[in-house]
N, C-alpha and C positions, 0 to 999 in steps of 0.2 A: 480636800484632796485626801487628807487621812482617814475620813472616815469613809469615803468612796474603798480603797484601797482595804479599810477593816472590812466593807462588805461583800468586797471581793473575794476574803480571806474565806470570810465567815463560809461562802458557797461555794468555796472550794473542799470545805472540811465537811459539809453539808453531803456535796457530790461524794466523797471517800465512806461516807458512813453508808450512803444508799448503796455504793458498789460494795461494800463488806458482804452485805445481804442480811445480816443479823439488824443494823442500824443502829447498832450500837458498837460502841470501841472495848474491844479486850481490856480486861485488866491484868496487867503482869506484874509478878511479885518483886520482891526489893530482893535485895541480896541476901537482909535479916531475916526475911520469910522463909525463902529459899534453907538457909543454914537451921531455920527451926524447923523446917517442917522433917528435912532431911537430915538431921541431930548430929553436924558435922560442923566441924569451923569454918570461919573466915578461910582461912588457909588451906585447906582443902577444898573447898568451891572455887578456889581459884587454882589449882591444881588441876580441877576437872576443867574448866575455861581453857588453861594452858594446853592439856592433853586433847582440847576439844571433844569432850564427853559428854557437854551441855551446850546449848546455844543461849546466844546470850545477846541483846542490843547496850550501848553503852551510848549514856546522854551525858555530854562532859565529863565527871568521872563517878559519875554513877552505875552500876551495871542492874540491867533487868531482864526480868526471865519469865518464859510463855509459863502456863499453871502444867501444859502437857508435856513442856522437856523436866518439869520435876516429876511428875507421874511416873514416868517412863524411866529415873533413876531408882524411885524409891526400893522395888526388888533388885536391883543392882548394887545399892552403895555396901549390903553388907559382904559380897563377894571380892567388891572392888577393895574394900577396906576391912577386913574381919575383925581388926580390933577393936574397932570403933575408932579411928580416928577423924 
């Protein structure tokens, strides 16, 4: 029954990747990536979270983010923040 059920699983994740159209699953950055790539703290990535600046999915409590909502910050952070914070 379990492994009916795993095969189940398996062609349901199967079907999601041929609907992406790529057929393959994104990768999205960690929070650490994100604050390195964007040269900004913890505490400010969550500042833009709160302001809703960024999007973000969150797996228990881990927070993760597309590669294209940091792109799309990096000409912004220094306007947003000029001193570098």
């Amino acid at each position: 029954m379990m492994v009916a059920a795993f095969g189940a699983l398996s062609e349901k994740v199967a079907a999601l990747r041929r609907k992406s159209g790529t057929g393959r699953m994104e990768r999205w950055l960690t929070g650490e990536e994100v604050c390195g790539q964007l040269r900004i703290s913890p505490r400010t990535l969550q500042t833009l979270r709160d302001r809703r600046l960024i999007g973000y999915s969150q797996i228990n409590r881990r927070f993760y983010y597309k590669p294209e909502e940091v792109k799309r910050l990096i000409p912004l952070v220094g306007t947003l923040y000029p001193r570098g914070r």
